[in-house]
C-alpha positions in Angstrom: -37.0 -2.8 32.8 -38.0 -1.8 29.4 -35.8 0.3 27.0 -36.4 3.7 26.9 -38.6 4.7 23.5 -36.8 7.7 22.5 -33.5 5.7 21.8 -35.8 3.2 20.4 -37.5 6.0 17.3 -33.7 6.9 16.6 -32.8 4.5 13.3 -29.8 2.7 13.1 -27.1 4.3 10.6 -25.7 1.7 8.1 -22.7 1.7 7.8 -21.5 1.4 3.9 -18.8 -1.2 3.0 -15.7 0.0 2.5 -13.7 -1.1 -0.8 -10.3 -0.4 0.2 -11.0 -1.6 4.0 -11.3 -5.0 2.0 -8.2 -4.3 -0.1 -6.2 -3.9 3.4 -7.7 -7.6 4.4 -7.5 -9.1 1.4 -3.2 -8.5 0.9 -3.3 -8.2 4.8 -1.2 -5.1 4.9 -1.6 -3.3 8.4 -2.9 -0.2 6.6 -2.6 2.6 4.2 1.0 3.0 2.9 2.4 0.2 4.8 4.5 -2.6 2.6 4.5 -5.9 3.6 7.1 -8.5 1.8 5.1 -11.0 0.0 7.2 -14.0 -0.4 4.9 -16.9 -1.8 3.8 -14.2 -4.5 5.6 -15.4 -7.4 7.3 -12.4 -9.5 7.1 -9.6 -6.6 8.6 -9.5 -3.7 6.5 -6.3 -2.0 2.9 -5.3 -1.2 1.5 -1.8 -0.1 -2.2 -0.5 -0.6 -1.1 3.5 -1.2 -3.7 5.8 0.1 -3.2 9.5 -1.1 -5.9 11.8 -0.9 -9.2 10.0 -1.8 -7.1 7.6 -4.4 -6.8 4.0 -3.3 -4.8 1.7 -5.1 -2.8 -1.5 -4.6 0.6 -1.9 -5.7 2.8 -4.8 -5.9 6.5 -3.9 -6.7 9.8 -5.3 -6.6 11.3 -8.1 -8.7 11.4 -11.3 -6.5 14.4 -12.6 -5.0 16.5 -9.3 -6.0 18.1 -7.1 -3.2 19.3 -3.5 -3.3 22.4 -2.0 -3.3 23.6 0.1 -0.6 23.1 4.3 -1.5 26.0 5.5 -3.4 26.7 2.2 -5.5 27.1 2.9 -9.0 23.9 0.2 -9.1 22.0 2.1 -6.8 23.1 5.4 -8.4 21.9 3.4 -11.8 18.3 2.4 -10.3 17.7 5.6 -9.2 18.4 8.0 -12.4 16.7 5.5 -14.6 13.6 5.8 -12.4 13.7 9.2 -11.5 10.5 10.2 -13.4 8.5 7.4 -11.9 9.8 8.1 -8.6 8.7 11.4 -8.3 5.1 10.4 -9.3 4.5 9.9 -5.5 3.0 7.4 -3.4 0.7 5.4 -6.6 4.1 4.1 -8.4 5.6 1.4 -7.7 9.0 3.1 -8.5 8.4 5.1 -5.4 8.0 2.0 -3.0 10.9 0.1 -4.7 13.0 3.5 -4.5 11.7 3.7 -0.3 12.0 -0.2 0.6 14.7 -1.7 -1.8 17.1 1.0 -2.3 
């Protein structure tokens, strides 16, 4: 049976490559503003690839090998008011991520 021609005429869309699709491969995060622990990476501990709005970027935060403190410690208190600028920057700082995930 031979294909029908006016499916045949329609051309096929390429598809352009996607930069930050690769970025998600490449650090093998399961998507946009998902952290994944990178422990063979050696001076941080954390990677995310933070989407917000049309801004991609990847961010690798977190000193290696260091834990937080649980919230209300005078060291967590500490983290967070020396941070607190970077913090509120959003989603692209790695303050936010190590402020989310570490402490």
């Amino acid at each position: 049976m031979l294909p029908c021609p006016s499916v045949a005429a329609v051309p096929l869309r390429i598809r352009p490559t996607n930069v930050a699709d690769s970025r998600l491969k490449k650090v093998g995060v399961a998507g946009y503003n998902k952290p994944k622990r990178t422990p063979d990476h050696p001076t941080k501990s954390h990677v995310v690839v933070a989407k917000e709005g049309d801004k991609v970027k990847t961010i690798r935060f977190g000193q290696q090998g260091v834990q937080g403190s649980p919230d209300g410690s005078k060291r967590n208190e500490a983290f967070k008011a020396r941070h607190a600028e970077n913090i509120a920057k959003g989603k692209m700082s790695a303050a936010y991520w190590s402020n989310k995930i570490k402490w």
